[in-house]
Backbone as CSV, one residue per row, in Angstrom:
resi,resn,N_x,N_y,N_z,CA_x,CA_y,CA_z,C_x,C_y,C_z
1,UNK,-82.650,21.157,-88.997,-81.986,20.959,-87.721,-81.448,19.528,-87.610
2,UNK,-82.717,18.461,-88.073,-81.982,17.284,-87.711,-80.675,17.094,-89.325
3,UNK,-80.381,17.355,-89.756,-79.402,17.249,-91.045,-78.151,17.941,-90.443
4,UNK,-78.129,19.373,-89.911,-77.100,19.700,-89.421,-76.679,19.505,-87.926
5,UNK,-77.283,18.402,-87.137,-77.033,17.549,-86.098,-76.891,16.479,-86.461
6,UNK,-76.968,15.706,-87.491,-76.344,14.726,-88.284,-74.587,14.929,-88.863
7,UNK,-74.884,16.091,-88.991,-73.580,16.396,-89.890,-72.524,17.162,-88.685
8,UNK,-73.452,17.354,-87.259,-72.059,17.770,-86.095,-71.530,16.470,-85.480
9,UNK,-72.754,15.447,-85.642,-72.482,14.397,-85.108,-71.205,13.428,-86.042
10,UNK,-71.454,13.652,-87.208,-70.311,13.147,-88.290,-69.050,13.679,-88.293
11,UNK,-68.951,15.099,-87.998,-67.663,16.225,-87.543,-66.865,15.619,-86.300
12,UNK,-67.808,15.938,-85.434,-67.419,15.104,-83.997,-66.849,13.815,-84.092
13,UNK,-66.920,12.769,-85.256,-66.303,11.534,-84.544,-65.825,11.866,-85.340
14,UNK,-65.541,12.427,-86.352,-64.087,12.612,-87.482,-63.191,13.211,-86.698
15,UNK,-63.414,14.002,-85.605,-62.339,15.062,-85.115,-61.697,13.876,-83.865
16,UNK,-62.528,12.901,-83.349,-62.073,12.037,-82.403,-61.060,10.934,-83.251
17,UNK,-61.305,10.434,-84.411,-60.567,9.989,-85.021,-59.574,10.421,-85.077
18,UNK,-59.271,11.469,-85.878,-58.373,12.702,-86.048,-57.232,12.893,-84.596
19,UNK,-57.927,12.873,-83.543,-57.174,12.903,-82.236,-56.980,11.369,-81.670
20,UNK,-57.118,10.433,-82.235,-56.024,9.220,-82.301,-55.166,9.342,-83.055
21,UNK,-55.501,9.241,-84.370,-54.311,9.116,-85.445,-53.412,10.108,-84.693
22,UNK,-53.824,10.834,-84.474,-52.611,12.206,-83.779,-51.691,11.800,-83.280
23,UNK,-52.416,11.353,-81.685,-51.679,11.064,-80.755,-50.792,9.013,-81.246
24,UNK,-51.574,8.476,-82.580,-50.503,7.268,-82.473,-49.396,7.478,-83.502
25,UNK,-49.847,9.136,-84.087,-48.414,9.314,-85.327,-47.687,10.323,-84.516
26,UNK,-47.835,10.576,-82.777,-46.798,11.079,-82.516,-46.234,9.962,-81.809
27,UNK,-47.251,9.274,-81.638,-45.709,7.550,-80.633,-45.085,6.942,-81.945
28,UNK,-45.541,7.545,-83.496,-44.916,6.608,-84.054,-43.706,7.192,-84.542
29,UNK,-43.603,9.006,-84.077,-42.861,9.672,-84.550,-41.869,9.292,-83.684
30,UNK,-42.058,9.743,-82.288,-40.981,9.126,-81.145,-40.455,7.820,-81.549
31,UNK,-41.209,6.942,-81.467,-40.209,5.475,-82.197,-39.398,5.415,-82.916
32,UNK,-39.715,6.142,-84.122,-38.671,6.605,-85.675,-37.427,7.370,-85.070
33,UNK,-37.725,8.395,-83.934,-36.779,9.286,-83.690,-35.827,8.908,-83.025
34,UNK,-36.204,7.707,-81.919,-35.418,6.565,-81.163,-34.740,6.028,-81.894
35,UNK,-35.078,5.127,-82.867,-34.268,3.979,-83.714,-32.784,5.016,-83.894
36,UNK,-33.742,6.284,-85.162,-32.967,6.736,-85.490,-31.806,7.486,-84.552
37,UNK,-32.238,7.931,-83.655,-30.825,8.035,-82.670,-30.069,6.658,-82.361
38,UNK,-30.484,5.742,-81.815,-29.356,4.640,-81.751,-28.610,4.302,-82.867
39,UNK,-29.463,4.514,-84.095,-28.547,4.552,-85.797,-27.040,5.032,-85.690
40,UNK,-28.062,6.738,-85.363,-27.051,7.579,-85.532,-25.667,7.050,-84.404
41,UNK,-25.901,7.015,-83.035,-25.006,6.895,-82.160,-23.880,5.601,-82.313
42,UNK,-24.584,4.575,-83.425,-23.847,3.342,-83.670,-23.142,3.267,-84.743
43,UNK,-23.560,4.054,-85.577,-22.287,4.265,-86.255,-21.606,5.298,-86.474
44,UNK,-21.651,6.800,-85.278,-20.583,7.376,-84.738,-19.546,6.630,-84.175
45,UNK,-19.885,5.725,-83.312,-19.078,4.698,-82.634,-18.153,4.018,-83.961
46,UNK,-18.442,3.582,-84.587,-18.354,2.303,-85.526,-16.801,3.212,-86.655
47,UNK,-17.584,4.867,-86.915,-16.864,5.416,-87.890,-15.582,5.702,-87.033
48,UNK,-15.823,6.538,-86.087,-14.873,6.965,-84.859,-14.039,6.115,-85.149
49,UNK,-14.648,5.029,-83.898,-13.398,3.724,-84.118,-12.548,3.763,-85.176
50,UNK,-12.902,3.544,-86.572,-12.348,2.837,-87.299,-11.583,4.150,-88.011
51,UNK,-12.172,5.276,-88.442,-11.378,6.613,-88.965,-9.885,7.062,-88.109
52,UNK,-10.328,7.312,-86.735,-9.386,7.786,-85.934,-7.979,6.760,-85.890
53,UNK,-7.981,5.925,-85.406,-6.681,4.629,-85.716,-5.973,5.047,-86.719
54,UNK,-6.845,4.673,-87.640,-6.345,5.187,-89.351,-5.374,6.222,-89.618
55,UNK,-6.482,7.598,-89.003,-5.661,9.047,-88.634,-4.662,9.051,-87.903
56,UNK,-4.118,8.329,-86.871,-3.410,8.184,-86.049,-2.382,7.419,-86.344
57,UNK,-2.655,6.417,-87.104,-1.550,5.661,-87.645,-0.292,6.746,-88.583
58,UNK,-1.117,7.546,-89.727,-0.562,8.398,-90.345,0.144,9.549,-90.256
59,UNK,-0.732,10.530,-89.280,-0.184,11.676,-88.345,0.973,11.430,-87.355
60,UNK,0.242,10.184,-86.946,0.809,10.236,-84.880,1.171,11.161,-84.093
61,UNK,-0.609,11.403,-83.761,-0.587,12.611,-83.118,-2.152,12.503,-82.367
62,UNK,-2.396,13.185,-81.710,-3.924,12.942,-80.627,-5.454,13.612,-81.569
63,UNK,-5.368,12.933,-82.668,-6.428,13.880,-83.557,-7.641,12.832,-84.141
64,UNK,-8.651,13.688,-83.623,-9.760,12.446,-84.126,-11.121,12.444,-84.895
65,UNK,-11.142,11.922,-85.290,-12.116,11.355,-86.599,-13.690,12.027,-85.577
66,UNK,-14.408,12.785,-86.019,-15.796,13.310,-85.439,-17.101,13.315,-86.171
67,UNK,-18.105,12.754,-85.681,-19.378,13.000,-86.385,-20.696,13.376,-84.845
68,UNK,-21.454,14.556,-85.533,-21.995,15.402,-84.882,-23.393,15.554,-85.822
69,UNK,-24.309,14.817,-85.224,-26.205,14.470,-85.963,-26.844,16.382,-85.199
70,UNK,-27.269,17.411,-86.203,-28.493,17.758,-85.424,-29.705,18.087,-86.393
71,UNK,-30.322,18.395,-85.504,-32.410,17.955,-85.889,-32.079,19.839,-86.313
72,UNK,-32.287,19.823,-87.881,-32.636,21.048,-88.612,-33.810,20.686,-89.331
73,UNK,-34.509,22.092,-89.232,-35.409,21.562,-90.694,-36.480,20.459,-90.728
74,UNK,-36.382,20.104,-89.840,-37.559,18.469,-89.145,-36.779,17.336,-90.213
75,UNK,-35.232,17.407,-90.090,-34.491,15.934,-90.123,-33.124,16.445,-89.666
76,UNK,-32.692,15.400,-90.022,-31.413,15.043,-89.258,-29.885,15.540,-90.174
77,UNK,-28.950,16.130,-90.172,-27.744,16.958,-90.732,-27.060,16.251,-90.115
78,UNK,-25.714,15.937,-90.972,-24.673,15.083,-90.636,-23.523,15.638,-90.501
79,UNK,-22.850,16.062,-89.845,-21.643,17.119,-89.506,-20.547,16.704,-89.323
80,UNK,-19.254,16.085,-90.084,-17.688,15.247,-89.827,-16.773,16.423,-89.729
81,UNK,-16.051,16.285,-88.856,-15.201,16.933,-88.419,-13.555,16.258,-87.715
82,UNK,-12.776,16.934,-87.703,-11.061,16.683,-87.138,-11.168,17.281,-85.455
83,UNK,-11.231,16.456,-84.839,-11.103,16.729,-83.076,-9.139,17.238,-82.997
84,UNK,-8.580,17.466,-82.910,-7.440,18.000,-82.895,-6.787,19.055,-81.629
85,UNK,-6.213,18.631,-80.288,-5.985,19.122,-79.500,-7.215,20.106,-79.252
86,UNK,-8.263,19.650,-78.848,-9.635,19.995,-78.272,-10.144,21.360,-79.265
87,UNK,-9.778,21.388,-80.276,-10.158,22.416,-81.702,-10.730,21.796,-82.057
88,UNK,-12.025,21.865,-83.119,-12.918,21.505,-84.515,-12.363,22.183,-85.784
89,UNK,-12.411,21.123,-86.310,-11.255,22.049,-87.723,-12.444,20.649,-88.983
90,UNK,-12.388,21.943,-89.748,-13.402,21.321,-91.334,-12.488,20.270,-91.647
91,UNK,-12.609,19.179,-92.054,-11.852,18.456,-92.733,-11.515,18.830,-94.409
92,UNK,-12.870,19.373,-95.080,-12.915,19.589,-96.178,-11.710,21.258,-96.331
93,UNK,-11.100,21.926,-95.318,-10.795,23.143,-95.102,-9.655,23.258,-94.885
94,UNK,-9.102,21.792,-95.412,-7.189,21.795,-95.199,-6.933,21.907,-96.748
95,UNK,-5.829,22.672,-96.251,-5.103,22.778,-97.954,-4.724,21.456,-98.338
96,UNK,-4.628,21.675,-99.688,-3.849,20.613,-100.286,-4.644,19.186,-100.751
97,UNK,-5.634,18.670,-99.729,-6.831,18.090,-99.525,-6.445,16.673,-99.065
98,UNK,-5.347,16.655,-98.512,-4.611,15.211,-97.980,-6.001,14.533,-97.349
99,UNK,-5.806,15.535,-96.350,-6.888,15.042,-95.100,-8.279,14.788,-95.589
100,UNK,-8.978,15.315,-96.651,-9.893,14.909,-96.679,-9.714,13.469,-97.195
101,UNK,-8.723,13.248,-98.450,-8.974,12.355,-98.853,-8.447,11.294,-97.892
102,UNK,-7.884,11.225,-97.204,-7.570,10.115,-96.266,-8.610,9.951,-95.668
103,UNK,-9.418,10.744,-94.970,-11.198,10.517,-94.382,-11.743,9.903,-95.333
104,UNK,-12.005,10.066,-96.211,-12.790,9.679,-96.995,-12.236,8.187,-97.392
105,UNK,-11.092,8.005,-97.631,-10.538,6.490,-98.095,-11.172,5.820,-96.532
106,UNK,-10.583,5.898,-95.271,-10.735,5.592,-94.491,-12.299,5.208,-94.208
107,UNK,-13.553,6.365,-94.485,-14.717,5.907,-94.674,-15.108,4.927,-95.505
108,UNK,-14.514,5.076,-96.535,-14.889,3.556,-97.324,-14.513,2.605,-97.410
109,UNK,-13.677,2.499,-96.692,-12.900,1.025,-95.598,-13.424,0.588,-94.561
110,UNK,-14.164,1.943,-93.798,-15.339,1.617,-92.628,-16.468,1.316,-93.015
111,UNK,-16.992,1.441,-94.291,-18.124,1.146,-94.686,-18.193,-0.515,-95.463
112,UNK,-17.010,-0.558,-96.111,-16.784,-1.965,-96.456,-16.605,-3.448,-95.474
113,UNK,-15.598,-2.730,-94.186,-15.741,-3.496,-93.249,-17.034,-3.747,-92.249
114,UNK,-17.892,-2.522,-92.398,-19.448,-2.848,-91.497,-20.363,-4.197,-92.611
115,UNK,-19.936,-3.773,-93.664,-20.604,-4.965,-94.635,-20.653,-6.896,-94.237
116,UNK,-21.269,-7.308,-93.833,-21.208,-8.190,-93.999,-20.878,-9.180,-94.748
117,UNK,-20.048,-8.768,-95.676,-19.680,-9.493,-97.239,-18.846,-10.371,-96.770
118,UNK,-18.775,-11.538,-97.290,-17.484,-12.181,-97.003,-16.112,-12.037,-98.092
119,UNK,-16.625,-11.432,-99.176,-15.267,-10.790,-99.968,-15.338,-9.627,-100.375
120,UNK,-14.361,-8.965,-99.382,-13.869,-7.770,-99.617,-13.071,-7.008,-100.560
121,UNK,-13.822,-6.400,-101.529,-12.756,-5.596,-102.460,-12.929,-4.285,-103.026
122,UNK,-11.678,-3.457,-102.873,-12.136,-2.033,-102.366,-10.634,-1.604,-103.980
123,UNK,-11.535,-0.726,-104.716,-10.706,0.381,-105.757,-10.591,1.381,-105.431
124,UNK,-8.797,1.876,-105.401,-8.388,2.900,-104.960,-7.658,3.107,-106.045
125,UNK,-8.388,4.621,-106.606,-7.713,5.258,-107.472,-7.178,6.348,-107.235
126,UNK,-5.230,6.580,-107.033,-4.567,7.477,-106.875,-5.184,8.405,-105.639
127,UNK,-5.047,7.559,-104.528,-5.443,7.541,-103.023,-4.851,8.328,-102.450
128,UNK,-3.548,8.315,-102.506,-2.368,9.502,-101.990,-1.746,10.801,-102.959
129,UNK,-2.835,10.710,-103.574,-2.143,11.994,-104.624,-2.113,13.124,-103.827
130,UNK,-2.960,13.550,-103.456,-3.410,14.490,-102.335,-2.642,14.912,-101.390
131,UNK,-1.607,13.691,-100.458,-0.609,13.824,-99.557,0.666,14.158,-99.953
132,UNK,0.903,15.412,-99.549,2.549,16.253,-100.349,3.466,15.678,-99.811
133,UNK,3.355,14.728,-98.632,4.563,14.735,-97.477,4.999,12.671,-97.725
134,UNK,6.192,12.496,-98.339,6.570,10.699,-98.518,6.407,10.002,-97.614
135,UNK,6.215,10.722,-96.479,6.518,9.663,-94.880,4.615,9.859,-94.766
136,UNK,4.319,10.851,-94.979,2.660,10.218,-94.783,2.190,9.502,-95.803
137,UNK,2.671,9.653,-97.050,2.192,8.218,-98.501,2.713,6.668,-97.745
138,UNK,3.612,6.869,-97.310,4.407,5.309,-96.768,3.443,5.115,-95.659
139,UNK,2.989,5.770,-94.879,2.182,5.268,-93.598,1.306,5.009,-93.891
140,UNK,0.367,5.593,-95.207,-1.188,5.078,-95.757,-0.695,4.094,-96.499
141,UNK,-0.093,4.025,-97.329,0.405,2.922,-97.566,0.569,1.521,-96.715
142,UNK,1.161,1.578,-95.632,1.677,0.335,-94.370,0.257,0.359,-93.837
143,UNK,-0.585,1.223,-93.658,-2.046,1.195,-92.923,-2.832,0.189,-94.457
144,UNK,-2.861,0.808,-95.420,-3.591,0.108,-96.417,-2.923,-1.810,-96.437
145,UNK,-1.836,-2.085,-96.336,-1.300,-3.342,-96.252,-2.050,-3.642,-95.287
146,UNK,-1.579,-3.517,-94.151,-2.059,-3.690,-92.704,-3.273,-4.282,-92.884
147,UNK,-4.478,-3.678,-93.072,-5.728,-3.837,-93.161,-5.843,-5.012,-93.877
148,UNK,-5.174,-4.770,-95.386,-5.505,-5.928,-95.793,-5.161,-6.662,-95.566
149,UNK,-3.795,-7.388,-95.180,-3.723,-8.652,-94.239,-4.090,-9.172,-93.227
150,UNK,-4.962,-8.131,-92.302,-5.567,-8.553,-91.047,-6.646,-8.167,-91.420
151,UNK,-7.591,-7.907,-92.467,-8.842,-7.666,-92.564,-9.460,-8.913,-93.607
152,UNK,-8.512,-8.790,-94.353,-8.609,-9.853,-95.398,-9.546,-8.674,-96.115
153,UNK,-8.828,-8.017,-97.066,-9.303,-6.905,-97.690,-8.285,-6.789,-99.013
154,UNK,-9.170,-7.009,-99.904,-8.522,-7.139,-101.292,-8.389,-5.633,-102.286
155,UNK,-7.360,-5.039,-101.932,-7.271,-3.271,-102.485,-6.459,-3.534,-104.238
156,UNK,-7.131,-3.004,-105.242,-6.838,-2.811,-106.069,-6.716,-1.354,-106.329
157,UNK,-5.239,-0.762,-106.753,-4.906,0.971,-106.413,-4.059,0.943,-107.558
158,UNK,-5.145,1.903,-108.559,-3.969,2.252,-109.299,-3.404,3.857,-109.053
159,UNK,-2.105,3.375,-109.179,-0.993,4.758,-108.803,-0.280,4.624,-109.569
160,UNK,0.871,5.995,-109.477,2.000,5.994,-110.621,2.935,5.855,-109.662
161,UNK,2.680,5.916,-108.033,3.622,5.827,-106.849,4.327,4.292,-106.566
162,UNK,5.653,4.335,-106.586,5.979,2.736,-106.444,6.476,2.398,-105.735
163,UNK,6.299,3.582,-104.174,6.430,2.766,-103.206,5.284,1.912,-102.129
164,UNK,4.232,1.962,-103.058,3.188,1.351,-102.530,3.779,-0.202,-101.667
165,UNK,2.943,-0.513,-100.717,3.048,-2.126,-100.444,2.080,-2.900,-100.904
166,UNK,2.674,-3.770,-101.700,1.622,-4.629,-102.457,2.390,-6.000,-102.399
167,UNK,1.440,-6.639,-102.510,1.611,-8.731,-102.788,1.784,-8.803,-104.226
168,UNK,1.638,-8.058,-105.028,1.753,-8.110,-106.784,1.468,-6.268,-107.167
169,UNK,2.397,-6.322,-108.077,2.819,-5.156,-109.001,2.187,-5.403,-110.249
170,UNK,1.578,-4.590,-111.025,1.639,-4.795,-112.480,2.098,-3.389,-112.979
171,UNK,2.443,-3.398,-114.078,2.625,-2.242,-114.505,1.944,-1.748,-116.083
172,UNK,1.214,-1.011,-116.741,0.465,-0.615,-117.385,1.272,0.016,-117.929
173,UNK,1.514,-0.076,-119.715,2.038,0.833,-120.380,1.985,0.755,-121.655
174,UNK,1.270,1.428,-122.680,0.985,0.923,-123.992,0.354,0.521,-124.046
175,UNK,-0.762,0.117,-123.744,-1.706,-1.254,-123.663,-1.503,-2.466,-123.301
176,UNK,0.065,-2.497,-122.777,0.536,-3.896,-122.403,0.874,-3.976,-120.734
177,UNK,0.251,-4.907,-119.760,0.772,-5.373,-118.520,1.804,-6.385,-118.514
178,UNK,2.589,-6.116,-117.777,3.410,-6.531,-116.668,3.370,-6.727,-115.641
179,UNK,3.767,-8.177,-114.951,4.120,-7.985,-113.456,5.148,-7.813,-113.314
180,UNK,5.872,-6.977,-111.787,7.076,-6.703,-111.153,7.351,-7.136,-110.081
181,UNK,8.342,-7.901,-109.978,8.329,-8.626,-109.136,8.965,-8.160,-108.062
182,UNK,9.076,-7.615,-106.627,9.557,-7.287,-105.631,10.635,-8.021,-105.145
């Protein structure tokens, strides 16, 4: 008797233990879940901002850059999407794949500019292949200048397209460079 009143008495404060840790790994869960929402909500803000302009510069038209967090599965799913005259449209679900790849260039221009780096330099390889239409290559194009002169953003792009805007041309052929001079 006294051994197995020893051993309820040992149960008992294990189970009181047990019901702290509980209750401080659910304030520590709430905390995690906090941060992580202001995460999430700050750089919806941050991508928004900086995607949509982008999109808008190119299109010109009322269509916008979307990201949508939900709790599956006990974490968090990341959902980007095209806001487009109050429709949700896949980005990944346009022909041709302009649009994605312009999201996607555009994300890694938003991700370079959240950087704190003080030198910026971003490789773009055949960026506009994707876009069938000359007047939207020329606008990613004037958006890609743009940036970099007011971002101070150093884009190295190789293309076979020559109406890019660039501060220096080279041209690749044979194994031998050239510059072209504008």
């Amino acid at each position: 008797k006294k051994v197995l009143s020893q051993q309820l008495s040992a149960k008992v404060k294990e189970l009181e233990e047990i019901k702290v840790f509980s209750v401080d790994a659910l304030e520590a869960r709430a905390v995690i879940q906090s941060v992580a929402e202001k995460t999430q909500q700050h750089m919806i803000a941050c991508f928004t901002g900086l995607v949509t302009p982008f999109l808008r510069a190119i299109w010109e038209d009322d269509r916008e850059f979307g990201i949508r967090f939900e709790q599956k599965r006990g974490g968090s799913e990341c959902h980007i999407f095209i806001n487009k005259d109050g429709n949700e449209a896949n980005i990944f679900g346009s022909s041709g794949g302009g649009l994605a790849n312009v999201c996607s260039m555009a994300s890694r221009i938003a991700f370079l500019i959240l950087e704190k780096k003080t030198r910026k330099l971003m490789f773009l390889d055949e960026p506009l292949s994707a876009l069938n239409s000359e007047l939207f290559q020329e606008r990613v194009s004037d958006v890609i200048k743009e940036l970099s002169d007011r971002l101070k953003i150093q884009f190295l792009i190789v293309s076979d397209q020559s109406f890019l805007k660039s501060d220096r041309l080279f041209r690749v052929e044979n194994g031998a460079v050239s510059v072209i001079n504008r």
